[in-house]
C-alpha positions in Angstrom: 165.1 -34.0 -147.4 162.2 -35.6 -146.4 161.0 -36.1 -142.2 160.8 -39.0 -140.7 157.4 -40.5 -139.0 159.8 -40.0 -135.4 160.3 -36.3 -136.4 156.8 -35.6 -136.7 155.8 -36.6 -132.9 158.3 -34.4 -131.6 156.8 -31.4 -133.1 154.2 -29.7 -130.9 153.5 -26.6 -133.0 154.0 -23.2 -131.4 154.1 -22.8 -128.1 152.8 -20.5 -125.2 156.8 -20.0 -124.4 156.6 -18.0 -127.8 153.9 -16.0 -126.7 155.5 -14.9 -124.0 158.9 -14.1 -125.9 156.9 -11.8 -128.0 155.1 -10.2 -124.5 158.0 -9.3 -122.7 160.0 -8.0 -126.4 162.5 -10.9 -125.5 164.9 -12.0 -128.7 166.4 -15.9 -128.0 169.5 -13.8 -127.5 168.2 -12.2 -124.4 167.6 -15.7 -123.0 171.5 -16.6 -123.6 172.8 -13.5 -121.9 170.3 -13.5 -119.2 170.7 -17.3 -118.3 173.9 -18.4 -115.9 172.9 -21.4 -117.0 174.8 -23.0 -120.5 171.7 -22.6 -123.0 172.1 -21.8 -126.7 170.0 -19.4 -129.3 169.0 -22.9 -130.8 167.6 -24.5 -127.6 165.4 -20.6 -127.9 164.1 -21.1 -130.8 163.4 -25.2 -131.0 161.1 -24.4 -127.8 159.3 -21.6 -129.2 158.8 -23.3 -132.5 157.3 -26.5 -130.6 159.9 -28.8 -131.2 159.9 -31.1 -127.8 162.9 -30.5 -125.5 164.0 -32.7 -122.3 162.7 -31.7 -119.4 166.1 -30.3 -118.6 166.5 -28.0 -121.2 162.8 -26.6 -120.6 163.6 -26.1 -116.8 166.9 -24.0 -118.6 164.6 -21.9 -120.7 161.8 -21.4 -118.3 164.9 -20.0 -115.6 166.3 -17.7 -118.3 163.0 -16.2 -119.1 161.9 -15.4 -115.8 165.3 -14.0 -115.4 165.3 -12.0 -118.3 161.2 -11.0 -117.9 161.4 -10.9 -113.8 158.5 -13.1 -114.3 157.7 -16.9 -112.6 156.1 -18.6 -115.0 156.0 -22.4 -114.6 156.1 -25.1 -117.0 152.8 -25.6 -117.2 152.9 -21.9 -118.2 154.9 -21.7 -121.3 154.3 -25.6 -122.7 151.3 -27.8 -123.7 153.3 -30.8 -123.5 155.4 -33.0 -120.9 
């Protein structure tokens, strides 16, 4: 299966958001149970590989991981893209 042109602008390489996964030992699965919010392992892993998210679903991610890390990291934080 080969990507289309479109599929190649919505991939931002890794991101800071992965960084800080691996910082705080957190597994995507640790963002699922720590989130109240409805966020799947999939959402996880598409923002730590770089693949671009709606704003909504980063504001989701960014929640559960200062949730799960007691952190506050802001978007800004944890991705290079808007």
């Amino acid at each position: 299966m080969t990507s289309r042109p479109q599929d190649r602008d919505r991939d931002f390489g890794e991101q800071p958001f992965a960084a800080r996964l691996a910082e705080h030992d957190l597994l995507p699965k640790d963002l699922v149970q720590a989130s109240s919010e409805q966020i799947t392992h999939k959402m996880v892993t598409r923002g730590a590989k770089g693949r671009w998210l709606t704003p909504n679903v980063r504001g989701k991610l960014i929640r559960a991981l200062n949730t799960a890390a007691h952190t506050t990291y802001r978007e800004q934080d944890l991705f290079t893209y808007r």
